[in-house]
C-alpha positions as CSV (number, residue, x, y, z in Angstrom):
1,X,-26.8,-8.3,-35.8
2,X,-23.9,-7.0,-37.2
3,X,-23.0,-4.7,-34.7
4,X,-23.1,-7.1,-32.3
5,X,-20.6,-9.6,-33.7
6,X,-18.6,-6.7,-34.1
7,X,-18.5,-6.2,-30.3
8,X,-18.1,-10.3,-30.0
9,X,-14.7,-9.8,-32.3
10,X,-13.4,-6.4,-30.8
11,X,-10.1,-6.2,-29.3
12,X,-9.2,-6.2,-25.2
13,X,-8.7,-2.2,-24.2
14,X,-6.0,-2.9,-22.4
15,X,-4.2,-6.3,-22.3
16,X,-0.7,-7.0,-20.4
17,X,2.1,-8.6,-23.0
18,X,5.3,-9.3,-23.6
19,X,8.1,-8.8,-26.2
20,X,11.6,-9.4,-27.2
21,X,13.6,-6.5,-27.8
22,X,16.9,-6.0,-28.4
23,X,17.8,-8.9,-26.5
24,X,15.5,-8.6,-23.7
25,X,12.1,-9.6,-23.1
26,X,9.9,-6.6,-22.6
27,X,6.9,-6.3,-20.2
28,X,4.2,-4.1,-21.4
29,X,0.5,-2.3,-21.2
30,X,-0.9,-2.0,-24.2
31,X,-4.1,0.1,-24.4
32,X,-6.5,0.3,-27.4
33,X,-8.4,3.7,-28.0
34,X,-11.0,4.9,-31.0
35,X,-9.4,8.4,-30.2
36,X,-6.0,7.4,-31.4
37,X,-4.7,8.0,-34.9
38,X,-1.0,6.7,-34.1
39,X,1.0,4.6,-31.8
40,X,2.5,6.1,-29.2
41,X,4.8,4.8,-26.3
42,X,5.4,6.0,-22.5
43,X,7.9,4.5,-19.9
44,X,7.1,5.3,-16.3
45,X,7.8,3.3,-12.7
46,X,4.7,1.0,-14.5
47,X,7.2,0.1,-17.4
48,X,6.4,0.2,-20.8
49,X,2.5,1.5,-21.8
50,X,2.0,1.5,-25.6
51,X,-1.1,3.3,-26.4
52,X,-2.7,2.7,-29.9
53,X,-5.5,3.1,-32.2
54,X,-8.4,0.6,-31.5
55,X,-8.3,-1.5,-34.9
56,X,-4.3,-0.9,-35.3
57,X,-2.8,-3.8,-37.0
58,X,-0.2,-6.2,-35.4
59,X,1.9,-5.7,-37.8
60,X,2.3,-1.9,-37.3
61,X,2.4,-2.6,-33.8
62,X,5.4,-5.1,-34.1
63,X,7.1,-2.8,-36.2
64,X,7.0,0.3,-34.5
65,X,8.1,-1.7,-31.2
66,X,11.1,-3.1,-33.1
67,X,12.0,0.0,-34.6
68,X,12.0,1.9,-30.8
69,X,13.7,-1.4,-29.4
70,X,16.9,0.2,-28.6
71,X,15.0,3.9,-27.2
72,X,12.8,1.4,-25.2
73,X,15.5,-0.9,-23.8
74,X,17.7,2.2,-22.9
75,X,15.2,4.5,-21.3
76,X,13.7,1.3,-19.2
77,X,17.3,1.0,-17.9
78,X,18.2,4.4,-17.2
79,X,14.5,4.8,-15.6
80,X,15.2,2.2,-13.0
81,X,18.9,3.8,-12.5
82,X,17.2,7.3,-11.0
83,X,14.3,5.5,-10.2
84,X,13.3,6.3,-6.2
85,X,13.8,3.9,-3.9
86,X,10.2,2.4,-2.8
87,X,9.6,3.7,1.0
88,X,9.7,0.9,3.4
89,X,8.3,1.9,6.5
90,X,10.6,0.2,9.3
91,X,13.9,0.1,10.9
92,X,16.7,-0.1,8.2
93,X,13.8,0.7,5.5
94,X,15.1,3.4,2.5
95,X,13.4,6.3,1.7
96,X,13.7,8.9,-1.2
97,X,15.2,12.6,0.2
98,X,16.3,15.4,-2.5
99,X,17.2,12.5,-4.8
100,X,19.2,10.8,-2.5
101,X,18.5,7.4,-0.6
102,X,18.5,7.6,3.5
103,X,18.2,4.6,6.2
104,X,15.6,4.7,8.4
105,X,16.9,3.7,11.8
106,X,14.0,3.7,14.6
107,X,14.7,4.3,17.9
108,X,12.4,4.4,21.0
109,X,12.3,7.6,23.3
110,X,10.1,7.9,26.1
111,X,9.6,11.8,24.9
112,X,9.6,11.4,20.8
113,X,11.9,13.7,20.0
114,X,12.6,15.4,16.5
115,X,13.7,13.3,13.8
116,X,17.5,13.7,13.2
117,X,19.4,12.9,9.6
118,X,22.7,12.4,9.8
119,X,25.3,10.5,7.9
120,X,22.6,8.9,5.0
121,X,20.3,7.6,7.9
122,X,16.9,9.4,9.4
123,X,16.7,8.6,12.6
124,X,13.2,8.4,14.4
125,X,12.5,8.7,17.9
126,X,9.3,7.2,18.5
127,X,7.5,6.8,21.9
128,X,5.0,4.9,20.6
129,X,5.2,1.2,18.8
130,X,6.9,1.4,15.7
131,X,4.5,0.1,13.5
132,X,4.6,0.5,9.7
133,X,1.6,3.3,10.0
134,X,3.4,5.0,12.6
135,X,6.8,5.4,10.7
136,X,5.2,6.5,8.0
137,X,3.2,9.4,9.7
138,X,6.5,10.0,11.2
139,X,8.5,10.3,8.5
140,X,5.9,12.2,6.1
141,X,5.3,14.8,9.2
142,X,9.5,15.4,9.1
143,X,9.1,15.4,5.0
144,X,6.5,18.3,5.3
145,X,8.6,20.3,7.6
146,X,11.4,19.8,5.4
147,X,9.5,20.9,2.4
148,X,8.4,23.8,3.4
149,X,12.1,24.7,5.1
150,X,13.3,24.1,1.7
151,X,10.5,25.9,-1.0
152,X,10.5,29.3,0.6
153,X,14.3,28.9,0.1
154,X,14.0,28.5,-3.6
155,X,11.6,30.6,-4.1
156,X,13.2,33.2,-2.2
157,X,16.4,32.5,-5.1
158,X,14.1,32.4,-7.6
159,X,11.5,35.1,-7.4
160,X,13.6,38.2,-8.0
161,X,14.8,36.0,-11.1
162,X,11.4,36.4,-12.1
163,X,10.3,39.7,-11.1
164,X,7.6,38.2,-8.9
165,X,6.3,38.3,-5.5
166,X,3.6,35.0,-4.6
167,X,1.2,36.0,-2.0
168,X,2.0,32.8,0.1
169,X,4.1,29.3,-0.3
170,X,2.0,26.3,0.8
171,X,2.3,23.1,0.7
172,X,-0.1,20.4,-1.4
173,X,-0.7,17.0,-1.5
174,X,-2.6,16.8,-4.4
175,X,-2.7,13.7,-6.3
176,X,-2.3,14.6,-9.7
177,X,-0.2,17.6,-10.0
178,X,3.0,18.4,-8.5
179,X,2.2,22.7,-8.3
180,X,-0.4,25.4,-9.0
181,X,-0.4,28.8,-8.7
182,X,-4.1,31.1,-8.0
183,X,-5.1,34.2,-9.4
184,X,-4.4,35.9,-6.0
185,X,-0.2,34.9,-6.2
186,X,-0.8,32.0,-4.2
187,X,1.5,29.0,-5.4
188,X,1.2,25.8,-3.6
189,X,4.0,23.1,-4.2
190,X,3.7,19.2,-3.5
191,X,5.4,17.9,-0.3
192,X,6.2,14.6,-2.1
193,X,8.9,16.9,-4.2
194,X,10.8,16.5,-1.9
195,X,11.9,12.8,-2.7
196,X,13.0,14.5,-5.9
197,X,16.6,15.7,-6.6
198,X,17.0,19.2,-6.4
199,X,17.4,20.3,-10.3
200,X,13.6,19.0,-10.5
201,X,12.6,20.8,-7.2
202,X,13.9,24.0,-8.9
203,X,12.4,23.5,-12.5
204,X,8.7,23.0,-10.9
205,X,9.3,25.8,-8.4
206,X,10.3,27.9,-11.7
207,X,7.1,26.9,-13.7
208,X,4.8,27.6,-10.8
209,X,6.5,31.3,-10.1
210,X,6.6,32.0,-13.6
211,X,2.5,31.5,-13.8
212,X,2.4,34.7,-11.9
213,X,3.6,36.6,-14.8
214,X,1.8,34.4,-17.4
215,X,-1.3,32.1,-16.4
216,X,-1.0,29.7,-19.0
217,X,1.7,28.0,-20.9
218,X,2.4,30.5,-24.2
219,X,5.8,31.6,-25.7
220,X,5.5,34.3,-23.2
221,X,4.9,31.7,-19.9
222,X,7.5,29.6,-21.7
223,X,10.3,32.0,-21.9
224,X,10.0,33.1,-18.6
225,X,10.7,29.4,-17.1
226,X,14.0,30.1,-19.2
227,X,14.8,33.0,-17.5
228,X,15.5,31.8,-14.5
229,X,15.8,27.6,-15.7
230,X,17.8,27.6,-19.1
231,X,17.8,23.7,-18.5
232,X,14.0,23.6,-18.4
233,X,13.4,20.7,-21.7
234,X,15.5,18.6,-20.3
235,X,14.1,18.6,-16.4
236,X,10.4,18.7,-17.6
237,X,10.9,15.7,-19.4
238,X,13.1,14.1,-16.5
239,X,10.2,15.2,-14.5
240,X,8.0,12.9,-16.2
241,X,9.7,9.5,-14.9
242,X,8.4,10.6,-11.6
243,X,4.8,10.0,-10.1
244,X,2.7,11.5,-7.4
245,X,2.0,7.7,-5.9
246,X,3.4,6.7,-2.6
């Protein structure tokens, strides 16, 4: 009987809410957990996600938001300043390339030739309709050639940093991990880096590369990545704002 009043009175997991901070009023998800033993906060293209143990007070909660309420406020804003521009897949839509936003302009062409960026615009010749679906194939297939152009550059720079030599450069398109490296030297690198600026390109080409001397992530691995990516804190945690999602 007791237990299950218990789980009558228990909190929502996750609920949506609001708060005012510094000023503003805040948007955010909080998330309850038995595995937590402090609160902790993440800002991401979702907003503000404020993860916490599962019988947390309100009060701590309310003061460890109002003590963060300037970090918050600033990092929500300077989020949405680098924050990619959402794809829109038409004519005059912007997409994210190297960090940079480009136009779409879609023009017809009885023979689809190659897309051509010039001047902040990709331009599309398509023979087909130019339906959302097919711009988007479009403009992901020139993405992918682009990414590959544009890895075995860097790590062409970068391996003899590193004293290594990867067995191959391919591309992924994982969901949950923007670069692996095998056993057998392999490293495979996520197309959708290259919507990224370049400095984050490098620092995940760097970490992947530097797996070959080190497979995991010890002093060792860790010094390595500095080797060749002095600037590495600062880009992994700059790396975080960003998300595999389309």
């Amino acid at each position: 009987m007791l237990n299950a009043l218990r789980r009558k009175i228990s909190p929502p997991l996750v609920e949506q809410r609001k708060i005012d901070l510094s000023g503003q009023s805040i948007s955010y998800t909080l998330k309850r957990s038995s595995k937590r033993r402090s609160i902790g906060l993440r800002i991401d293209e979702r907003g503000l996600t404020v993860s916490m143990p599962l019988r947390a007070s309100e009060k701590w909660l309310h003061t460890v938001l109002r003590d963060k309420a300037d970090w918050v406020v600033e990092k929500i804003g300077s989020w949405q300043v680098r924050r990619p521009a959402p794809p829109q897949w038409r004519d005059g839509g912007p997409i994210s390339f190297c960090g940079d936003t480009l136009v779409l302009r879609v023009v017809p062409d009885l023979f689809g030739a190659p897309p051509v960026r010039v001047a902040g615009m990709l331009h599309l010749r398509l023979a087909e309709e130019a339906t959302p679906q097919r711009v988007q194939r479009a403009t992901e297939h020139w993405y992918r050639q682009q990414a590959q152009q544009l890895f075995e550059q860097r790590v062409a720079h970068f391996a003899p940093l590193l004293q290594v030599a990867p067995s191959a450069i391919r591309l992924s398109a994982a969901r949950s991990q923007w670069g692996s490296c095998s056993a057998r030297g392999v490293v495979r690198l996520n197309w959708r880096l290259i919507r990224l600026p370049h400095a984050l390109i490098d620092y995940v080409i760097v970490h992947e590369l530097a797996h070959l001397r080190e497979m995991n992530h010890s002093a060792a691995f860790w010094q390595g990545v500095a080797q060749a990516c002095p600037e590495y804190r600062e880009r992994r945690a700059q790396l975080r704002d960003f998300h595999l999602g389309d």
